[in-house]
Structure formats: structure tokens, C-alpha cells
C-alpha positions in Angstrom: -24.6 -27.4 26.9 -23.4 -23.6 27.2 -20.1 -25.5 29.0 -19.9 -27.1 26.2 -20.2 -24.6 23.5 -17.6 -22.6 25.6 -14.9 -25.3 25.6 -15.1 -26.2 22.1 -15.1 -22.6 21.2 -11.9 -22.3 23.3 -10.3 -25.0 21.7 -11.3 -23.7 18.5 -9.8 -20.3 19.0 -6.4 -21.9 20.6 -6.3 -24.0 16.8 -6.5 -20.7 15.0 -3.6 -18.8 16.9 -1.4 -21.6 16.6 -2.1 -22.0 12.8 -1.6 -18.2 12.4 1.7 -18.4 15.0 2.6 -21.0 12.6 2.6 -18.9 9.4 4.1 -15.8 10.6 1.0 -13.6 11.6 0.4 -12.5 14.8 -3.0 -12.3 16.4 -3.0 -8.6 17.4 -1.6 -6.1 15.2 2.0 -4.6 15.9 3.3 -1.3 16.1 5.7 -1.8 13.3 3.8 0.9 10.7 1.7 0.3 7.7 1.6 0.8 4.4 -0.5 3.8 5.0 2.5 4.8 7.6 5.9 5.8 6.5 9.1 4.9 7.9 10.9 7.1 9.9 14.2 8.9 9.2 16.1 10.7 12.0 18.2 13.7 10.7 20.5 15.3 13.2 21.0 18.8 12.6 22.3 21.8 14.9 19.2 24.3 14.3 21.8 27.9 14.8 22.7 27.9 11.3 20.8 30.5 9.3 20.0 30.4 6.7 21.0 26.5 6.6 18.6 25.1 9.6 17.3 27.2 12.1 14.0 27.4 14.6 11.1 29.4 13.6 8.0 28.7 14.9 8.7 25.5 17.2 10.1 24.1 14.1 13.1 24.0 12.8 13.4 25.1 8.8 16.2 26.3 6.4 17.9 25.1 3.5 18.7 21.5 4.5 16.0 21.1 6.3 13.7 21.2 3.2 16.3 20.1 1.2 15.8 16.8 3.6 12.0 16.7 3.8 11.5 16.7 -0.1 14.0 13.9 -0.6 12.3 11.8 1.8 9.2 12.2 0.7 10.3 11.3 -2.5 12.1 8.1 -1.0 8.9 7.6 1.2 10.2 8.4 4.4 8.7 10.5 6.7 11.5 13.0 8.5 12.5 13.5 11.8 14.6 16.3 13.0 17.1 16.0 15.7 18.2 19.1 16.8 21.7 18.8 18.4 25.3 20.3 19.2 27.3 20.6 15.6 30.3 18.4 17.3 27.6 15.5 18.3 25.9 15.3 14.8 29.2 12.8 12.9 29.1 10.9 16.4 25.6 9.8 16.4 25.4 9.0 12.6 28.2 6.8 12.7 26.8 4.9 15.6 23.0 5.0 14.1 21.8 6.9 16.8 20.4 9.0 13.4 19.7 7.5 9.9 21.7 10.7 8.5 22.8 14.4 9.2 22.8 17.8 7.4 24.2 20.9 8.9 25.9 22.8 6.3 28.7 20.1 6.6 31.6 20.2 4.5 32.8 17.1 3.7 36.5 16.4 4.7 39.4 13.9 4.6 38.8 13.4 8.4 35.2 13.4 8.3 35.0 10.8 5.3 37.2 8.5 8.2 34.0 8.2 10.6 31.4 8.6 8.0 30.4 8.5 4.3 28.9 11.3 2.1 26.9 12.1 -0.7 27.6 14.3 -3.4 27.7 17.5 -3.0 24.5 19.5 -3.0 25.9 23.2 -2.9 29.2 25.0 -2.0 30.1 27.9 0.5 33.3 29.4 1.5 34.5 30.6 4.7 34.4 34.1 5.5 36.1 36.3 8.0 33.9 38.5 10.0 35.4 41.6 11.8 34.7 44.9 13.7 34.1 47.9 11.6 35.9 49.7 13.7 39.6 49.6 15.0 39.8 46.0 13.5 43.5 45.2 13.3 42.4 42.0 10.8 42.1 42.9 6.7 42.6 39.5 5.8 43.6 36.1 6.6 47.3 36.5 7.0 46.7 39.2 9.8 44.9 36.3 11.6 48.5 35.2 13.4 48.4 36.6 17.0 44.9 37.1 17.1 42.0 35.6 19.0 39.5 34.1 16.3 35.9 33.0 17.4 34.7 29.7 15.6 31.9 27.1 16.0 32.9 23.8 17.8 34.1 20.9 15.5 32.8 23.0 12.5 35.4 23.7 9.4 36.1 27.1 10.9 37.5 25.6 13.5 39.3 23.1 11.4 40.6 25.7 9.3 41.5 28.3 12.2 43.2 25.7 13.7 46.1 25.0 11.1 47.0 28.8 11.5 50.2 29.5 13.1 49.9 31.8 16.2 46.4 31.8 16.3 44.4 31.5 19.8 41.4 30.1 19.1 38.0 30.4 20.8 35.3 27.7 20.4 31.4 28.4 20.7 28.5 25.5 20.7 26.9 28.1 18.6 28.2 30.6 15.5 26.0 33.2 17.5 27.7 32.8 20.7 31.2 34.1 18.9 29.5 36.9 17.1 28.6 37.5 20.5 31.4 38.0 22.1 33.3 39.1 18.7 30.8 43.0 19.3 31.5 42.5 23.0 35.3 43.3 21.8 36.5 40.0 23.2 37.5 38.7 19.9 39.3 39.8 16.8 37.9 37.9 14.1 34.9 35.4 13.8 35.7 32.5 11.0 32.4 30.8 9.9 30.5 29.9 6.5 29.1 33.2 4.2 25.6 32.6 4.4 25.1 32.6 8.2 28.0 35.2 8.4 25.8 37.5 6.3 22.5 36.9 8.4 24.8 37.4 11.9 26.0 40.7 9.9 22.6 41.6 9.1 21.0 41.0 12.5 24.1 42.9 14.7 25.3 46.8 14.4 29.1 47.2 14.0 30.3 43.9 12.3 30.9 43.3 8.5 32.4 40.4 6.7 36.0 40.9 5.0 35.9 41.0 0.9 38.7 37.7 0.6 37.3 34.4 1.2 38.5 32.4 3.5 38.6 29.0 2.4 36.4 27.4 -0.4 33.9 24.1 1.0 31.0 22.1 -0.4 28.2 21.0 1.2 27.1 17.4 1.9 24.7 14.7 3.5 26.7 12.6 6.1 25.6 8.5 6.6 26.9 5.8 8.4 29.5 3.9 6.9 28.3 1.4 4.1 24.8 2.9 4.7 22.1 1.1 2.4 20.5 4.9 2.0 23.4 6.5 0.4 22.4 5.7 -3.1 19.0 6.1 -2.4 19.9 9.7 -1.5 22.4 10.2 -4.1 19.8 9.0 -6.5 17.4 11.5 -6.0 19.5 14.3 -4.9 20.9 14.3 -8.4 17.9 14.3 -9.7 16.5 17.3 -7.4 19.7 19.1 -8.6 18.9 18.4 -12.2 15.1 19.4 -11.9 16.0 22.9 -10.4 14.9 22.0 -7.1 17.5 22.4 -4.8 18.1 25.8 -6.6 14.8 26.8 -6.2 14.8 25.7 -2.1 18.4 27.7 -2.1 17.1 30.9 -3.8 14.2 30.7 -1.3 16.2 31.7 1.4 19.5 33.5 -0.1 19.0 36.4 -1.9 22.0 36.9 -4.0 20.5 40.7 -5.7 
């Protein structure tokens, strides 16, 4: 009798699967989230940007960083941080290696070719920082014949780059030329204000030139024809209009 209880049981159970295969269930649960469980979002960032993204803690934080965690969570994402090299961040968006990327990126003619942007968010410029001693730069037309520090594939270096006579010198990291800029083996460092005034805080000897280098604004890079662009631009003009991006700005930039 218990053979037979067993067997019909079996077929039973081999009945049910096949009705629930048959209607799109599945008879264990997948690892594909919840509705408790948000989806992911990958943000690929290059965490050497003060006050933009940087570590602190394990963690990296900054401007864009909680710029990108309050926009998700209001899009009901959870965020990921990728912490990468500056140069690798518009490569792996536009191969959705990452859903999206902040770093302080200025949106360009020649970046718009490999990826798309949102609107703005907030706007820098590009300062020059130089010894304050026996500098022989006072502005950016005494930049010909000089060596100029920048960050890899940042808009420093796009910038530096279209100046006659110039010898360039390209870091992974804006630190790495302030580096070497109070080491003497550089003239000038070219880079965005905000980090240039933490480097300028944090090392003896350097200071940042009054004249602005070049004018930039600040955007979220996605892939091309990206589903989440208006989604993002959505609520990133709405986090503009509410004061909040200010308010995350003014939280680390103290303009007194």
C-alpha cells in the first residue's frame, strides 16, 4: 500500500510541475530579486576627485556620489559604485559594462559621439594650479613651452592638449600631478576648481591662478539610446528644482 501511496504521490507531484512549467512559474524560486529587492544600478566613478567622489571610510562619497544614491532611490534602484580609472569610465558605459557614470564629467562634442548625457547638473571651470614660488606661469598664455600636469582622458587634458607648444604630462590620478607639480617636475597642473582647491588646501607651496581656465558643466553619461536617460533627467530636474542638488553641493563646497 505505502508503494502505492508513493507512486501516486509521484505522479501527482510530476502533474503539478508540468502545469506550473506550463504557465510560466517555476518550482523553486529564482535569484532574479523581489519586490522587496531593488534593482541594481552600477555607477562607474573614479573615487580621486574631491570633493566630487572620493573614499572615506571604505566607501566612496562626494558630490555625485550622493547626487547618484538619492536619484536612485527615488527611481527605486539600489546603487552600486564602481570605482575605476577616469579614462575607463565612457568605455564601459557605452558597452553596459555600467548602467551609467558620474565623475565630474564635462560633457563634450567627442564624448556625446560614444555616449549620451543628461542635462547638466552643475558647472565648474578649469583652473590652473602653480608653484608659489619661482612660477614662470601667470596665466594661460604663458602655458606654451611648459610642461602641464593633467588627469588622463579628463577635460584638462582635452583642453591642455589644443595648446600650442605645450608638453603634456598625464596622471591616472589629479593627485599624482599635484605630486610631482611640488616635486618641481612640472610647471602648471590644469584640472577642475573644486578638487584644485582641496589639492591646494591639503599641500604647502601650491596656489591656484585668479583667471579661469576654461568654463565646463557637469553631467550623467549613459549608453547610447539608454531607456534610463529620461528617467534620470526626470528626476534630476526635479532634484534641481527642489533645492536638492544645491543642498548636496553646499554640503561639501564651502563658497564663504
Amino acid at each position: 500500500m505505502k508503494k502505492v501511496i508513493s507512486a501516486v504521490l509521484a505522479v501527482l507531484f510530476c502533474m503539478t510541475s508540468m502545469m506550473f512549467s506550463a504557465c510560466g512559474f517555476s518550482a523553486s524560486p529564482e535569484s532574479k530579486g523581489s519586490a522587496a529587492g531593488a534593482k541594481k544600478l552600477h555607477m562607474a566613478t573614479n573615487a580621486a576627485f574631491e570633493p566630487y567622489e572620493y573614499v572615506e571610510g571604505g566607501q566612496v562619497v562626494g558630490i555625485d556620489a550622493e547626487i547618484a544614491r538619492v536619484l536612485c532611490d527615488k527611481l527605486g534602484y539600489t546603487l552600486v559604485i564602481d570605482d575605476m580609472d577616469f579614462d575607463a569610465i565612457i568605455p564601459a558605459v557605452a558597452s553596459g559594462k555600467v548602467d551609467f557614470g558620474m565623475a565630474g564629467m564635462t560633457v563634450t562634442e567627442e564624448r556625446k559621439q560614444s555616449v549620451d548625457f543628461t542635462d547638466p547638473y552643475t558647472s565648474s571651470v578649469q583652473v590652473i594650479i602653480v608653484n608659489e614660488k619661482n612660477s614662470k606661469v601667470a596665466s594661460a598664455d604663458d602655458l606654451a613651452g611648459k610642461t602641464v600636469g593633467v588627469q588622463l582622458g579628463t577635460t584638462g587634458d582635452i583642453f591642455v592638449s589644443d595648446v600650442n607648444d605645450v608638453k603634456v604630462e598625464r596622471f591616472s590620478k589629479g593627485s599624482d600631478a599635484v605630486l610631482a607639480l611640488t616635486q618641481g617636475e612640472l610647471d602648471a597642473v590644469v584640472i577642475d576648481k573644486d578638487p584644485a582647491e582641496a589639492f591646494t588646501d591639503q599641500n604647502i607651496g601650491i596656489k591656484i591662478l585668479n583667471d579661469p581656465f576654461e568654463r565646463e558643466e557637469y553631467a550623467i553619461c549613459l549608453k547610447k539610446d539608454s531607456e534610463l536617460t529620461e528617467k534620470f533627467n526626470t528626476v534630476l530636474n526635479d532634484l534641481k528644482a527642489d533645492g536638492t542638488v544645491d543642498d548636496i553641493i553646499k554640503k561639501y563646497i564651502n563658497d564663504n
